[in-house]
N, C-alpha and C positions, 0 to 999 in steps of 0.2 A: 504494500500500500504506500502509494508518495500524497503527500499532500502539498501544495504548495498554495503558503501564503504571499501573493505578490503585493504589487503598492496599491493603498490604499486610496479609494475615491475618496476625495473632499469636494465638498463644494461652499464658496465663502463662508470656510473655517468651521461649518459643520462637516459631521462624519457620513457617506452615504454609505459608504460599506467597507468594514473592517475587515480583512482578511484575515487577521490575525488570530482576533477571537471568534470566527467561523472555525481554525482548523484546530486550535485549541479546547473548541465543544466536539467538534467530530473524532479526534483524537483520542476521549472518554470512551468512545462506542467502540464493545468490543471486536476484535478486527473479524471472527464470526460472522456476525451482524451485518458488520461492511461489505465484505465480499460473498455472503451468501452460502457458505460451507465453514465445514470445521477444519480445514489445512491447515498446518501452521503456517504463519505471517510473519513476513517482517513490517514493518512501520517505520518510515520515514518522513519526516515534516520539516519543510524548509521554509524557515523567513526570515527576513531581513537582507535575504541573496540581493547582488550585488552585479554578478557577472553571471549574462543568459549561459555561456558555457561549464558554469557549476550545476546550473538547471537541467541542461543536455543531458550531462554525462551521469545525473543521478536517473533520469527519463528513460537514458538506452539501457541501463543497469535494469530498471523494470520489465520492459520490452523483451530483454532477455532473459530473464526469471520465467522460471516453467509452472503451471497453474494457474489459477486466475490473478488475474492485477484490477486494481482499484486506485485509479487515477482520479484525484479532486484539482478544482484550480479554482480560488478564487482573488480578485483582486479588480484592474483598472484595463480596462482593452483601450488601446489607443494606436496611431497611424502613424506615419512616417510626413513628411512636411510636404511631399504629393500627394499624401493620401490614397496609396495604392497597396501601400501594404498595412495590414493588420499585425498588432505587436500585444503580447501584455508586458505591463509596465514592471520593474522592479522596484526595488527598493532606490532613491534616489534618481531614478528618470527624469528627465525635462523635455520638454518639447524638442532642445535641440540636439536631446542627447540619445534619443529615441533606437536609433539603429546599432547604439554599439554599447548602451545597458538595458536592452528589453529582449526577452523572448520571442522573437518572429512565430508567429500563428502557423507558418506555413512548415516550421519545423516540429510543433508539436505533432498535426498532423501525417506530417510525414513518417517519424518514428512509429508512429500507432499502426501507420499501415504495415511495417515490414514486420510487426508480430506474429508469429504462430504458433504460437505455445501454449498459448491458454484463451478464455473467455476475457475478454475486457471492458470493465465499465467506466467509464468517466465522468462525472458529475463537475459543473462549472455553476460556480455564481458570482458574476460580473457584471461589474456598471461601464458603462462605454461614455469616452469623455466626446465629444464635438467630430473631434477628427476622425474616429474609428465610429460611430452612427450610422455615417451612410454607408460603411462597408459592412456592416452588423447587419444593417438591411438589406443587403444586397447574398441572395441563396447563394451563390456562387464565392462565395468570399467567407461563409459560413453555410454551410451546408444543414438543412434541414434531417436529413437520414442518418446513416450508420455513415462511417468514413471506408470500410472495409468489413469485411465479413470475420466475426466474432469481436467487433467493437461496438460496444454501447455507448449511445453518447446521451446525457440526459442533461438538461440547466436551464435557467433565466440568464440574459443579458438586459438589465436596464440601462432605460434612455439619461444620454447629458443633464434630461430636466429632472431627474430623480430625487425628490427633497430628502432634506439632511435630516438625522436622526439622533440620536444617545451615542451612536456606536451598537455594542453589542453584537451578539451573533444575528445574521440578517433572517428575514421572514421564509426565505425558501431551505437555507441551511436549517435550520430550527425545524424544520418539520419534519424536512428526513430524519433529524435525530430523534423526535417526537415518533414518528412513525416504528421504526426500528426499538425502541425500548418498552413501548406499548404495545404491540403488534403478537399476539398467545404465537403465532403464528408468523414469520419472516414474510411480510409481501414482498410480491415481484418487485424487479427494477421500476416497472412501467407503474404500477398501483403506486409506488414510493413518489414516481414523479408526477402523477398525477394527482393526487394528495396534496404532494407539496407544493406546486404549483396551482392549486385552486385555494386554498386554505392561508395561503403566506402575504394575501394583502397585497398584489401586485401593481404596479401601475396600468393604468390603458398603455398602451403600444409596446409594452415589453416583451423583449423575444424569448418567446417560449421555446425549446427545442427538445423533442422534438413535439410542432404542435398537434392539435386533436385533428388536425385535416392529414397532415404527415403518419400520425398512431395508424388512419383509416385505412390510407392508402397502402399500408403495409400488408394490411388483410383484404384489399379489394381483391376479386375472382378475375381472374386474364380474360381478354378478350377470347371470345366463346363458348368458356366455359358458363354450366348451367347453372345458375345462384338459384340453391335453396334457400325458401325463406329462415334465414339465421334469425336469432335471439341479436339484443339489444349491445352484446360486447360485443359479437362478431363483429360488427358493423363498426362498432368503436375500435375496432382497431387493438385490443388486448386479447389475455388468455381466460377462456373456461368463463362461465355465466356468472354475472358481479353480484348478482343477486342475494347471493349465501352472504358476500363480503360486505356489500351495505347493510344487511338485517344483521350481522354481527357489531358494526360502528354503532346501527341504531338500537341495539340492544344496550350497549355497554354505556348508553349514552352521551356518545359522540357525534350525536345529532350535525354540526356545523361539518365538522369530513364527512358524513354520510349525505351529505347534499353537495359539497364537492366534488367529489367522486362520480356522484351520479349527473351531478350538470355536466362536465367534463363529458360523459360519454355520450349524454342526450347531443351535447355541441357537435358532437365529429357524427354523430347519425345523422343528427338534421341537414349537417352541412351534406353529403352526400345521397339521401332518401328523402330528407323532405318530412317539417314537422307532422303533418299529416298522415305520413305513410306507417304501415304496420310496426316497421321497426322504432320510427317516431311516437308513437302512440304507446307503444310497451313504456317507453322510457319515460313518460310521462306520468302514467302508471304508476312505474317504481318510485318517481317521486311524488306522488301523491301519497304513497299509503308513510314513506318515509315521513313524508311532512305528518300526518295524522299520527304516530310515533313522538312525534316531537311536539303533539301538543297544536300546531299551527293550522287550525283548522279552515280559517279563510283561505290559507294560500291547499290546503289539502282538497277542499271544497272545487274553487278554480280548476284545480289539477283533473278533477276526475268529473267535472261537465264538456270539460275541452276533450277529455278521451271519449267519452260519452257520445257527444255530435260529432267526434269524426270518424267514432267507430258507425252509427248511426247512418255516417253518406255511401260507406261500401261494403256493412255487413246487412241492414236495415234492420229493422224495428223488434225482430223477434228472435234477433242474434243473443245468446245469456248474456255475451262478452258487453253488450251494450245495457242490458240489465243488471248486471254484477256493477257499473261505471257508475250508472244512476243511483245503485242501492249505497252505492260507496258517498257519490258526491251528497245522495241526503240525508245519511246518518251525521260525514263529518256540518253539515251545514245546520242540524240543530245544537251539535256543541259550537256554535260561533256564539258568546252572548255578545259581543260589540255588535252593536244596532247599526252603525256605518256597514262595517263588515260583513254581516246579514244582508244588508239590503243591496248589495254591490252581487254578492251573487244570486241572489234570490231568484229573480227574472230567468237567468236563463237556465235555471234549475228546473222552476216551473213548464218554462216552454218544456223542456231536454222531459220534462216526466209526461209532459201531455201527450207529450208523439209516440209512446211506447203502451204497449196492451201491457198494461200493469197486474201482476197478479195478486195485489190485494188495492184495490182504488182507492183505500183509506189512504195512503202513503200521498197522493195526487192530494187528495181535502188537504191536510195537514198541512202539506205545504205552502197551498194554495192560502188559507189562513193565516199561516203565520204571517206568509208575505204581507196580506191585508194588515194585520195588526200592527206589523213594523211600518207601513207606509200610514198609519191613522196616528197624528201627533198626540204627545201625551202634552193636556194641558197643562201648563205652568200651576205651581201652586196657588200662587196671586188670582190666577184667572178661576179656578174652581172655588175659591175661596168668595170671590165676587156671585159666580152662579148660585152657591147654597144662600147668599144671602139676599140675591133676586127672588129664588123661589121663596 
């Protein structure tokens, strides 16, 4: 295992990410854990490096170790003064010193590739200054996939506009670690990083890698071949149905990763199937009944009308699956007591039950009632107090 802490982002004299005390909390986590298996490990942490070829030469020392390797990097990604090449920064870098005390990107990668010896994971959590941005956004200068076959590559790279913080260890470091010392059970690479990357508080435009459009494409079927209708990971893009994995967060009451988790995989379905479609509507599903686990019955309510009418357009009226949707969105929708709440989904609950041959029509009244009563203002104390003394 290497872990390197390179230099650290500042931005006017606040801290946006410490490297230091990122590899100082991963460092704690047994090397197990890290790498996925019981081998023994060595462990190595460098910071305060000075000269990228003290960095190299501990790199190729990995590369050539047999087993699995557990590559971390976290720090400051920055450019060369054309901005063509991508660098991480070390300890003492400056703008003009760029090329002959920083890491060149194109060396890390390179070494990764001529590995063959083992499985390789690398996790990266880095803020990109000005000059390294548009090459951070640019696939081709940071590659979305694997680098080579048996390399993992998993991280966030946040934007120049990254506001400053405490220090401390950063939001997506922190979770992997959370994840791994809580976890009955070792999650995969991919669970770790999607976890930690839904849960860590990221900024908009931060590069995710790899993202839920990238996870998908990993598992989309080649041109030809015939797609059976898969479950809701398939389609996301990970291993084995998530579903046990979510009801075990939402059991344990880790309610906030079990809605992480599950957005994350709703995102890469929808993006490729379409909120509407089967695979979309499962995932919707799973977060409905999550949310009603977690107490949150308005957003549980929403969840399982929206499955309901679009299960409703291509199974039609007499399908259970659209029945079970309905019986779900009106049980969580009498535990709503906030009267805003209620009444935001009431309506299309009402509709969603009218259009169905309901097997007990008491359910229909009920609703249809309460609805009425929450739309009938309750009068103000003052004003009934005036009416008993009209009468």
């Amino acid at each position: 295992m290497l872990l390197l802490a390179a230099d650290a982002a500042v931005r006017r004299g606040g801290v946006v990410l410490s490297p230091g005390e990122n590899v100082a909390a991963l460092a704690m986590v047994p090397p197990d854990a890290l790498l996925g298996c019981e081998a023994p490990a060595d462990m190595v942490c460098l910071e305060g490096v000075r000269d990228p070829n003290t960095v190299l030469a501990r790199l190729r020392a990995a590369v050539a170790a047999a087993g699995p390797v557990f590559l971390y990097v976290s720090g400051r990604l920055t450019a060369d003064r054309r901005g063509r090449r991508l660098f991480v920064a070390l300890a003492g870098t400056t703008p003009g010193s760029v090329r002959y005390t920083s890491l060149p990107w194109e060396w890390l990668v390179g070494e990764l590739r001529t590995r063959s010896g083992g499985v390789t994971t690398m996790v990266v959590d880095l803020v990109a200054d000005k000059a390294a941005w548009p090459l951070v956004c640019d696939r081709e200068a940071l590659p979305d996939g694997a680098w080579a076959p048996g390399v993992e590559v998993y991280g966030v790279v946040r934007g120049p506009d990254a506001p400053a913080g405490g220090g401390g260890v950063s939001g997506y470091t922190r979770q992997w670690i959370d994840q791994l010392r809580r976890a009955p059970v070792r999650p995969s690479n991919v669970e770790l990083h999607v976890l930690a990357a839904g849960s860590a508080g990221l900024e908009p435009g931060t590069r995710v890698v790899p993202s839920a459009r990238e996870l998908e494409m990993r598992r989309a079927p080649a041109p030809g071949h015939v797609r059976h209708e898969p479950g809701p990971v398939a389609t996301g893009g990970v291993e084995g149905d998530p579903r046990a994995r979510l009801h075990a967060l939402a059991l344990e009451g880790r309610h906030g990763e079990a809605d992480a988790l599950a957005r994350a995989w709703e995102r890469a379905v929808v993006e490729r199937w379409g909120g509407t479609s089967p695979e979309g509507v499962r995932c919707g599903e799973i977060r409905a009944d999550l949310a009603r686990m977690a107490g949150d019955f308005a957003a549980a309510t929403r969840l399982w009308v929206d499955a309901g009418r679009a299960r409703l357009e291509w199974q039609g009226a007499d399908a259970a699956e659209v029945r079970d949707a309905a019986a779900g969105a009106l049980y969580c929708w009498t535990q709503v007591k906030d009267r805003a709440g209620a009444l935001a989904s009431g309506p299309d609950l009402v509709d969603l039950l009218r259009a169905l041959p309901l097997p007990d029509p008491g359910h229909l009244r009920l609703a249809e009632r309460r609805l009425e009563a929450l739309r009938t203002p309750t009068p103000r104390r003052s004003d009934a107090l005036n009416l008993r003394l009209n009468l």
